[in-house]
ChimeraX commands (.cxc) that place a marker at each C-alpha (Angstrom):
marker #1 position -3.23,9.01,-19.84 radius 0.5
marker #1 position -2.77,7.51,-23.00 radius 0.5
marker #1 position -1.20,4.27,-21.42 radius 0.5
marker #1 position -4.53,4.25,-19.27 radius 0.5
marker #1 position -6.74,4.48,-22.57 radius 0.5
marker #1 position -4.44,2.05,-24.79 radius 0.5
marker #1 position -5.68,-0.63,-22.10 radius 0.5
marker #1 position -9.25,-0.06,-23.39 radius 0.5
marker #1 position -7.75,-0.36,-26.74 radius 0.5
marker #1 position -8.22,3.86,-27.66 radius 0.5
marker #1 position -6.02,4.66,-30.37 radius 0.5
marker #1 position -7.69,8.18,-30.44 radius 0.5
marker #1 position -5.87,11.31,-30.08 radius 0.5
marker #1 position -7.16,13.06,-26.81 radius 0.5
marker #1 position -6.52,16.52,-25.11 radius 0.5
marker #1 position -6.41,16.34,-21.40 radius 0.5
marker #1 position -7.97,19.00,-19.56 radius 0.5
marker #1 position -7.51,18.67,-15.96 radius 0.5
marker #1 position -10.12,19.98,-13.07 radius 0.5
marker #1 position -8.40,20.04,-9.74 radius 0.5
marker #1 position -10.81,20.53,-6.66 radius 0.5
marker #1 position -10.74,20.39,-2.53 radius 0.5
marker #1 position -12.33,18.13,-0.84 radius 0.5
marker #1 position -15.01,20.55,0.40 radius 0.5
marker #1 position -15.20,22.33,-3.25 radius 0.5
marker #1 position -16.06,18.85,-4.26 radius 0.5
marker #1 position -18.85,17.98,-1.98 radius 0.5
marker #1 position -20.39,21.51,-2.46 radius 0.5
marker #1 position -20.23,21.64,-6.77 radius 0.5
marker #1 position -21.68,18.08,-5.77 radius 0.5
marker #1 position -24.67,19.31,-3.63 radius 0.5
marker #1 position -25.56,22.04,-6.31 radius 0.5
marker #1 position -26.06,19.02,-9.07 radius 0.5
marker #1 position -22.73,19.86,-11.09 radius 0.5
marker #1 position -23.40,17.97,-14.15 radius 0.5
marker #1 position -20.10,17.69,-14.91 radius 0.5
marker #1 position -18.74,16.05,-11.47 radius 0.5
marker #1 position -21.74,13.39,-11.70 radius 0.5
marker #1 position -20.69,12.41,-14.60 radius 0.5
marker #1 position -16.89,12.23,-13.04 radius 0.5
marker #1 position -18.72,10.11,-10.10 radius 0.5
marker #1 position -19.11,7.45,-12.50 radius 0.5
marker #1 position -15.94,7.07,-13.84 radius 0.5
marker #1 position -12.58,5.51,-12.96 radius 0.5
marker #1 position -9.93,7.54,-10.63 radius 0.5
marker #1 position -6.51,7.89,-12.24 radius 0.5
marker #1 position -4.68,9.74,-9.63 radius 0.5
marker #1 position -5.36,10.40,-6.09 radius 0.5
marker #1 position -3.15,12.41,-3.99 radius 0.5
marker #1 position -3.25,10.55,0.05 radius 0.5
marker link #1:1,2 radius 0.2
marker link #1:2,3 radius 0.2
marker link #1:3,4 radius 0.2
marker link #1:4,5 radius 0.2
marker link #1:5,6 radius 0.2
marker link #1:6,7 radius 0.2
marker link #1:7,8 radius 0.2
marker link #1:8,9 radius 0.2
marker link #1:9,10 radius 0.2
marker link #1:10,11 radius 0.2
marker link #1:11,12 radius 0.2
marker link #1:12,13 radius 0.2
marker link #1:13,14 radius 0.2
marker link #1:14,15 radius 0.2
marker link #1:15,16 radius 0.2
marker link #1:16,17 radius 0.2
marker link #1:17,18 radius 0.2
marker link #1:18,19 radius 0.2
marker link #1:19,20 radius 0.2
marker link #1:20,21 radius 0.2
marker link #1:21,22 radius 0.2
marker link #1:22,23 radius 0.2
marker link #1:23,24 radius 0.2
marker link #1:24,25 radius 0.2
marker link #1:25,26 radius 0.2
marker link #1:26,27 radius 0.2
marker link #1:27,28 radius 0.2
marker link #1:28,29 radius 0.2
marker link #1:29,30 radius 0.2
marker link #1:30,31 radius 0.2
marker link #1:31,32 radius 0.2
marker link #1:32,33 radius 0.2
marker link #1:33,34 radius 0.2
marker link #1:34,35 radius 0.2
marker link #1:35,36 radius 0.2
marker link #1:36,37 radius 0.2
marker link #1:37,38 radius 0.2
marker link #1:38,39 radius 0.2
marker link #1:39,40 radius 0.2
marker link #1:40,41 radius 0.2
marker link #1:41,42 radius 0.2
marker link #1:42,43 radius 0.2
marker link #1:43,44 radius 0.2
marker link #1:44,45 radius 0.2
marker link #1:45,46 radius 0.2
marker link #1:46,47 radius 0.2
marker link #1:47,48 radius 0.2
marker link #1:48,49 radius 0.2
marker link #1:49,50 radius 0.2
view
């Protein structure tokens, strides 16, 4: 993570707090307007498990 924010030149200290979701817990916290996961929707992916 902190290679990933050195890029955008963040020489912050930052605590990682991960959220880890199913697909279909996704889509559902989605559908209910989940604040939090919009906001996710906008940014950038960092890991993706295929």
């Amino acid at each position: 993570m902190r290679r990933l924010l050195s890029r955008y030149e963040y020489a912050y200290p930052v605590d990682i707090e991960l959220h880890v979701y199913s697909p279909e817990e996704y889509e559902e916290r989605l559908g209910k307007g989940d604040l939090f996961l919009r906001e996710i929707e906008r940014g950038e992916v960092v890991y993706a498990r295929r």
